[in-house]
C-alpha positions as CSV (number, residue, x, y, z in Angstrom):
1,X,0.0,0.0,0.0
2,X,1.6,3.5,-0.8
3,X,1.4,6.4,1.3
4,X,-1.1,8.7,-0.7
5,X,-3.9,5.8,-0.1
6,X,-3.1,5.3,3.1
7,X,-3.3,9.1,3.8
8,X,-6.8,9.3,1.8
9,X,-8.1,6.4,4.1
10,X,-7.4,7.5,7.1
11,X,-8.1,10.8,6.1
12,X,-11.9,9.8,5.6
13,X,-12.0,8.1,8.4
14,X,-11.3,10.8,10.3
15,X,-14.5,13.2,8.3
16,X,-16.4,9.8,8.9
17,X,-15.9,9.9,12.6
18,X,-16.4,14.1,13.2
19,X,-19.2,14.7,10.5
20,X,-22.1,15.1,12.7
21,X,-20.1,17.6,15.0
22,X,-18.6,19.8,11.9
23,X,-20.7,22.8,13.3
24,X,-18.2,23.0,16.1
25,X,-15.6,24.0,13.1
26,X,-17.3,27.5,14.2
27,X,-16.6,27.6,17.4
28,X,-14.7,30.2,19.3
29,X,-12.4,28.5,22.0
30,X,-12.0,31.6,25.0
31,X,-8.9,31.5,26.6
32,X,-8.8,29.3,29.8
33,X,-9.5,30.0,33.3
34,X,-6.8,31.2,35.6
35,X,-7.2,29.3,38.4
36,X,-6.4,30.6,42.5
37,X,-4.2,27.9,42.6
38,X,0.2,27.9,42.9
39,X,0.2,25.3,40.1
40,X,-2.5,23.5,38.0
41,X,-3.3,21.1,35.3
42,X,-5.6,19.7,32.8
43,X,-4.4,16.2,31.0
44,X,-6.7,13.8,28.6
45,X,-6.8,10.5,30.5
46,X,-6.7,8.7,26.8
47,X,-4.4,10.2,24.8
48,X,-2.4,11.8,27.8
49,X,-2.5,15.4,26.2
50,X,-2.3,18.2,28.6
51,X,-4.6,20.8,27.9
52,X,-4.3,23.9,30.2
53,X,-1.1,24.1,32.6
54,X,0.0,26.7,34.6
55,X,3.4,25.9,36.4
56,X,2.5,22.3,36.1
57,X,6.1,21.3,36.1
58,X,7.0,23.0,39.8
59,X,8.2,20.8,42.3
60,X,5.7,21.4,45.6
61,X,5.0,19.8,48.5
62,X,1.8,17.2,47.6
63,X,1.0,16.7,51.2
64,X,-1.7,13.9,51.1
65,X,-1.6,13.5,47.4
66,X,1.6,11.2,48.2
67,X,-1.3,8.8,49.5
68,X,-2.0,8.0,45.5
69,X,1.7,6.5,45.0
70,X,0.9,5.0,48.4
71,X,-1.9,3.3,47.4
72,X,-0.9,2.4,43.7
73,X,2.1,0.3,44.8
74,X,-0.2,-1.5,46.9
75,X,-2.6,-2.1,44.2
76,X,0.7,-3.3,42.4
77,X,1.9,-6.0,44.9
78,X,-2.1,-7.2,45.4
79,X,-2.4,-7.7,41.3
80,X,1.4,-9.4,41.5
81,X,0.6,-12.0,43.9
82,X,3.1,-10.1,46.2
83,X,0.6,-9.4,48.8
84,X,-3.5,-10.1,48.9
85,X,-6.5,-8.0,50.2
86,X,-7.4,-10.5,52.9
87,X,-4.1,-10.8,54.3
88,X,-3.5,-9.4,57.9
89,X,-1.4,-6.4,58.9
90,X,-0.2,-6.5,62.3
91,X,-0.1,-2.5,63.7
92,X,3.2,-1.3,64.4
93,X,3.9,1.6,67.3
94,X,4.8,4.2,64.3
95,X,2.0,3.3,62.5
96,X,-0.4,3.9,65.7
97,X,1.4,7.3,66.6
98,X,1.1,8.7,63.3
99,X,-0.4,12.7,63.5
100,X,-2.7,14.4,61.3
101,X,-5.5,12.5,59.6
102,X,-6.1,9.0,61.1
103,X,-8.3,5.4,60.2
104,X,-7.8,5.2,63.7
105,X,-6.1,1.8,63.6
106,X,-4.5,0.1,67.3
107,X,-1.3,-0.7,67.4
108,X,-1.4,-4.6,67.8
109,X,-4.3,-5.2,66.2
110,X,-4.4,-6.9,62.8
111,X,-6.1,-5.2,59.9
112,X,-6.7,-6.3,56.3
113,X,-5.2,-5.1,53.5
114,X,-8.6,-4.5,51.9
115,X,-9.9,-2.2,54.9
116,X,-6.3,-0.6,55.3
117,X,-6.4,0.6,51.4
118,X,-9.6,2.1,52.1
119,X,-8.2,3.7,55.2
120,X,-5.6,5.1,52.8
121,X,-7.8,6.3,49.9
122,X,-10.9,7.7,51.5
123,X,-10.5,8.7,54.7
124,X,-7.0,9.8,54.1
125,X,-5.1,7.9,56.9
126,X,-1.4,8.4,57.4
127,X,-1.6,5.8,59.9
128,X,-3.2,3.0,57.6
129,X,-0.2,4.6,54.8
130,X,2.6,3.7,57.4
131,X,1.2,0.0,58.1
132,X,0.8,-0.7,54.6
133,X,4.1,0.6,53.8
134,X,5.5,-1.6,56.7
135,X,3.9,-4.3,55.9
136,X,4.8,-4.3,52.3
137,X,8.3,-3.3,52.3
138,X,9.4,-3.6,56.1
139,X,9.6,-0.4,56.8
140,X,8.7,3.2,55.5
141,X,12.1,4.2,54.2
142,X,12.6,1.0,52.2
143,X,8.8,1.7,50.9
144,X,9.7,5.4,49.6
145,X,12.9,3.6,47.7
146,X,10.1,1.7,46.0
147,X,7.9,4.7,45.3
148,X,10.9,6.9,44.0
149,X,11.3,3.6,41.3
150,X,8.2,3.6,40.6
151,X,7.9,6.9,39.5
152,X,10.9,7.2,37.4
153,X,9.2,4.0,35.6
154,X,6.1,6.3,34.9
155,X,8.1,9.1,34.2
156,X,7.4,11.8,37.2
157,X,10.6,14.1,36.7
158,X,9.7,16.3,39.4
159,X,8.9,13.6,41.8
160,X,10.8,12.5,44.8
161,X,9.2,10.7,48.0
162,X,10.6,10.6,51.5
163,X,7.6,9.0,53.5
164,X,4.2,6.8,53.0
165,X,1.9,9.7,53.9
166,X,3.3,13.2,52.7
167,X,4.4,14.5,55.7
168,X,6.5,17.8,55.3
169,X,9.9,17.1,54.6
170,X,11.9,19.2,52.4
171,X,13.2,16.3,50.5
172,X,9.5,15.3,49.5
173,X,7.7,16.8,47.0
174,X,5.9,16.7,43.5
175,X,4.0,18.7,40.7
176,X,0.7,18.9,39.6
177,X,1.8,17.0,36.3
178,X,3.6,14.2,37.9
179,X,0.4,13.5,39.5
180,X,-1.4,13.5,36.4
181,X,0.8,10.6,34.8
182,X,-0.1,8.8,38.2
183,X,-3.7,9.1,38.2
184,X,-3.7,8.2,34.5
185,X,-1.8,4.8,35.8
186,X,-3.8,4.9,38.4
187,X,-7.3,4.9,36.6
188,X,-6.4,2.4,33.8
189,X,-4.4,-0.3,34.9
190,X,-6.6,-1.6,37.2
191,X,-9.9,-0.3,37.2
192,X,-11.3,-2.7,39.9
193,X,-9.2,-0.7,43.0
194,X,-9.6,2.1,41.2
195,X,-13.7,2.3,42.0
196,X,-12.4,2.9,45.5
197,X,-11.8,6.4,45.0
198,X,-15.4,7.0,44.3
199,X,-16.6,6.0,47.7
200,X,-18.1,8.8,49.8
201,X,-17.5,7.4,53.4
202,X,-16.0,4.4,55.2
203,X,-16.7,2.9,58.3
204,X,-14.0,1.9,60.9
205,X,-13.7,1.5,64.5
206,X,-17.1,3.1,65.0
207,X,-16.2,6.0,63.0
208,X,-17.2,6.9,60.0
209,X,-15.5,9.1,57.9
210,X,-16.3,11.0,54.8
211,X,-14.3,11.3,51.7
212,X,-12.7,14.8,51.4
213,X,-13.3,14.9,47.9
214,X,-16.2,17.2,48.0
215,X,-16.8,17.0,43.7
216,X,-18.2,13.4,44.6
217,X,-21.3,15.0,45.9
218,X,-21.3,18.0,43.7
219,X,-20.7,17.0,40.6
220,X,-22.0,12.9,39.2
221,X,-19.5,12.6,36.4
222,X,-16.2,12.8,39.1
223,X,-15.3,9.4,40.5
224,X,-12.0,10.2,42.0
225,X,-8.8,10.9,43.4
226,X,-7.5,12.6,46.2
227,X,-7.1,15.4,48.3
228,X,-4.2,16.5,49.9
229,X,-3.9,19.4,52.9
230,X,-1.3,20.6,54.7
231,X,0.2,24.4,55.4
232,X,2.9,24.3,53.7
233,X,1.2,22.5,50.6
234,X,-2.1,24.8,51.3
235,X,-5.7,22.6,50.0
236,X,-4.3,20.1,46.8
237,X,-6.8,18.2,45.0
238,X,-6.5,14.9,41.8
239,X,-9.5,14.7,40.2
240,X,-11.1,13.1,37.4
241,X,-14.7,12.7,35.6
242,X,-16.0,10.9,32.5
243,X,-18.4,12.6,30.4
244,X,-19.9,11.3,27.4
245,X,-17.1,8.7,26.9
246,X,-14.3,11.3,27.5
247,X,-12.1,11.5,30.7
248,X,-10.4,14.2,32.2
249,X,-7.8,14.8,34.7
250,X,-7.4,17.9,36.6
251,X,-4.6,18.6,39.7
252,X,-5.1,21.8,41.4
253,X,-1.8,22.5,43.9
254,X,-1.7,25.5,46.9
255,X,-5.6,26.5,47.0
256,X,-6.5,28.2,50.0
257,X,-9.6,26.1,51.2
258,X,-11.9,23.2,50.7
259,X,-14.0,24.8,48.8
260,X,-11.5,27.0,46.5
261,X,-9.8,23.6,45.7
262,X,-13.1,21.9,44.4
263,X,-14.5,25.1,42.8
264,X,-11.3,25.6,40.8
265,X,-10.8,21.9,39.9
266,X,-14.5,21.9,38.7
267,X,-13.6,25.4,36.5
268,X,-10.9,23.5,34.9
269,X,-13.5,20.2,34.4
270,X,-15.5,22.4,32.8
271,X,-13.9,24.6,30.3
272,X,-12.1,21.0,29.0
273,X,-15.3,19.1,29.0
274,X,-17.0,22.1,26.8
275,X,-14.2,23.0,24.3
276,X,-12.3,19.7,23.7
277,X,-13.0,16.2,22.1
278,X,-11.1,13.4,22.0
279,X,-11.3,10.2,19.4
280,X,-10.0,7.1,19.1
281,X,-9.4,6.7,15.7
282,X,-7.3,3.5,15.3
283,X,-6.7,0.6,18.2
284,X,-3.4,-1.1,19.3
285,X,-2.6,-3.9,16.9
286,X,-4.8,-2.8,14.3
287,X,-4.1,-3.4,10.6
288,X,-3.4,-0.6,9.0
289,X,-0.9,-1.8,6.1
290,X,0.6,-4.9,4.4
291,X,4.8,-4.3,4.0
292,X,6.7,-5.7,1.3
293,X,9.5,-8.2,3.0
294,X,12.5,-9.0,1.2
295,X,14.6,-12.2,1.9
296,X,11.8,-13.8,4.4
297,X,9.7,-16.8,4.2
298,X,6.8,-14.2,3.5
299,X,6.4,-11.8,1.0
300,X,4.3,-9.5,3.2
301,X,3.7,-8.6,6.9
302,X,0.7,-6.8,9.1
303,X,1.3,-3.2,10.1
304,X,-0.3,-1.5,12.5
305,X,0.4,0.5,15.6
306,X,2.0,-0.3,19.2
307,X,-0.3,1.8,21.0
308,X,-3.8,3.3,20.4
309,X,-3.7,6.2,17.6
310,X,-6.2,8.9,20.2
311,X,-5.9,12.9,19.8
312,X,-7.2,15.4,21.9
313,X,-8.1,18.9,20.3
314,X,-10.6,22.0,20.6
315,X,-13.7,21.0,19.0
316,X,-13.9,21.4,15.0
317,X,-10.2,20.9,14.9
318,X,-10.4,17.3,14.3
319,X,-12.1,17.6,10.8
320,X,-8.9,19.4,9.6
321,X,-6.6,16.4,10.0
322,X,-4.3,14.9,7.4
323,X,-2.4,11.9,8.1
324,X,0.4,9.7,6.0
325,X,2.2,7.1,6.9
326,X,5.4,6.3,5.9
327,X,7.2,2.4,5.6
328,X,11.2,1.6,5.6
329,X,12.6,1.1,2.5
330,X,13.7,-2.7,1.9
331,X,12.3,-4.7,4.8
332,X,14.9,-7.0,5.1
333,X,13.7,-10.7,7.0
334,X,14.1,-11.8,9.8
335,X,11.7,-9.0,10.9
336,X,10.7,-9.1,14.6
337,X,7.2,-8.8,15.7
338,X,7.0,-5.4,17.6
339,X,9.6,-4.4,15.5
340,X,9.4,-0.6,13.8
341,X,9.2,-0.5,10.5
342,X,7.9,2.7,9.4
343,X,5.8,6.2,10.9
344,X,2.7,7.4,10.8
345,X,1.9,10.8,11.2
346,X,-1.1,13.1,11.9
347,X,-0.5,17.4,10.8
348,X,-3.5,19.9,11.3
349,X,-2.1,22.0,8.8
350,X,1.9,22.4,8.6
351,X,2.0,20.9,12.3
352,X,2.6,17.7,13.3
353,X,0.2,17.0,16.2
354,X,0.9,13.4,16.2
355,X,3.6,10.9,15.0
356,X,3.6,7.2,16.0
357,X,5.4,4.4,14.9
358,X,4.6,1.3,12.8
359,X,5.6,-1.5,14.0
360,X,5.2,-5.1,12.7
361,X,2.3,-7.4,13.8
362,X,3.7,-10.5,12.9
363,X,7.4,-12.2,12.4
364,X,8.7,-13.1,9.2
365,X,11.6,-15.5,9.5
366,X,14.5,-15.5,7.2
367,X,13.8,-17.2,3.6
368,X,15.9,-20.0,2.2
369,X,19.1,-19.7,0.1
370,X,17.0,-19.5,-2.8
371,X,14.2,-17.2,-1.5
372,X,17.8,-14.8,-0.3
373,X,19.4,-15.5,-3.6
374,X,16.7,-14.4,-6.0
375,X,15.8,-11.7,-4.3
376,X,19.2,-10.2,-3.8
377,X,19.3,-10.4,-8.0
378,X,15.8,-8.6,-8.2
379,X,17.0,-6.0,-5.4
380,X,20.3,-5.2,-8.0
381,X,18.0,-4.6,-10.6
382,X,15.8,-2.8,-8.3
383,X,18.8,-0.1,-7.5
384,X,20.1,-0.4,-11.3
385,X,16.3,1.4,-12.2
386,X,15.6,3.6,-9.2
């Protein structure tokens, strides 16, 4: 397949999949809201695009946000086999002792892992943090080793962890993108923990404590993440919604109450949800080519992407997309499955808003002396005429 049919394709596709919306082609995108916030952001949970930032990139103290890496790793070691939700956490003396927001755990009692995650995630607990970090790694410090790992694997720059729980230390902090890429991780990789975060309340001890989150009552389409509080941090939220099959994550950093955090998070929900769409327009391992192979037991191999092919632009925009896609000259076997072979690319305009690469679907193994022979003759000729 050459690159002008592959372009016109995808190309209609793309009209195919906007033409009922090319009235938004119109529309006039204002300016985004400036948010009462030290740093903020606005990512596309799909395609991972950040829409609005302001100082997203500023390291800051995340008080109880740290609770999401907290919780993810647990998540981790439960879906590993490392750990499981019924299994029984003795209470250490730290643990018991720990300040601020409590699940109000005993020290010596034994507590699931199942209840202590939902110490963790909805009422906030820095004692339930502590006892899961014990009890996974055997003991705090060893835990935030892990959770620094972990976030250079997701790629948080601006990222480093000292404790389980967020408390101040000058050595711990984050930024309001870092904890974007983690809610993303978060949200999609496992989905079933992840409906944790939309629980209002949870009952322990006696006591039953709401979720801080106060967009869970307000606002239907927001089923997570996390608040965070502390002085030095000020009022921190992670949030995220879904409407109409598009998910957004905001992180609002340094607010100055309850209230301004969740009215400034649900400004940013907002203006994204009203003047940005997102489309998936072609799925991981989907065929999008057949590549000549030279030398291999095959004459041809599957192309198609390693990952999902999803934008995120201001509404109308997506009808002005041109895309091409552009194969290696002389596929030589053995070819690798995974292995790139070629680019695609998506311009609005003279931009490039999007470039992927293709990538094999199948191996071809190497052909036999004949196969190799002949076509070593026809790739002579080949270079004689072109």
């Amino acid at each position: 397949m050459n690159t002008t049919s592959f372009a016109q394709r995808l190309f209609l596709s793309l009209l195919l999949l906007i033409a009922p919306a090319t009235w938004a082609s119109q529309m006039v995108i204002p300016a985004p809201p400036q948010l009462a916030a030290k740093s903020y952001v606005l990512m596309d949970a799909a395609s991972g695009n950040v829409l609005i930032e302001q100082n997203a990139d500023e390291r800051l103290p995340p008080a109880s946000l740290t609770k999401l890496m907290t919780a993810y790793l647990a998540t981790l070691d439960i879906n590993r086999g490392q750990i499981k939700g019924s299994d029984l956490v003795r209470i250490s003396e730290k643990a018991w002792r720990m300040g601020g927001s409590k699940m109000f755990i005993e020290v010596g009692n034994e507590v699931a892992v199942d209840d202590l995650l939902r110490g963790i995630i909805i009422q906030s607990g820095n004692d339930a943090s502590v006892a899961i970090a014990e009890h996974i790694a055997g003991s705090e410090e060893a835990f935030a080793d892990m959770m620094n790992a972990t976030a250079e694997r997701l790629g948080m720059a601006n990222s480093q962890f000292r404790n389980a729980t967020g408390w101040p230390d000058p050595e711990h902090y984050s930024s309001a993108k870092d904890m974007a890429k983690l809610a993303r991780a978060i949200i999609y990789e496992d989905p079933q923990h992840y409906a944790i975060y939309a629980q209002k309340e949870f009952l322990w001890n006696g006591i039953k404590q709401p979720n801080r989150n106060l967009l869970l009552w307000r606002d239907k389409t927001v089923d997570g993440l996390k608040t965070g509080h502390t002085e030095e941090a000020g009022y921190c939220l992670v949030s995220s919604a879904v409407r109409d099959g598009m998910r957004l994550i905001s992180v609002v950093f340094g607010t100055n109450s309850e209230q301004a955090r969740a009215a400034e998070t649900q400004k940013l929900l907002t203006y994204g949800f009203r003047f940005f769409e997102t489309r998936t327009f072609y799925q991981k391992g989907a065929e999008l080519a057949q590549a000549q192979v030279w030398k291999g037991t095959a004459r041809q191999l599957k192309a198609g992407l390693a990952d999902d092919l999803t934008l995120t632009l201001p509404k109308g925009q997506l009808d002005k997309l041109q895309a091409g896609m552009t194969l290696n000259p002389q596929l030589m076997a053995p070819i690798e499955q995974g292995q790139v072979i070629g680019k695609v690319e998506v311009k609005l305009g003279e931009e490039v808003v999007h470039s992927a690469d293709l990538v094999a679907l199948e191996s071809v193994e190497e052909g036999g002396l004949f196969r190799r022979l002949w076509d070593s003759i026809r790739l002579f000729f080949y270079g004689l005429f072109n």
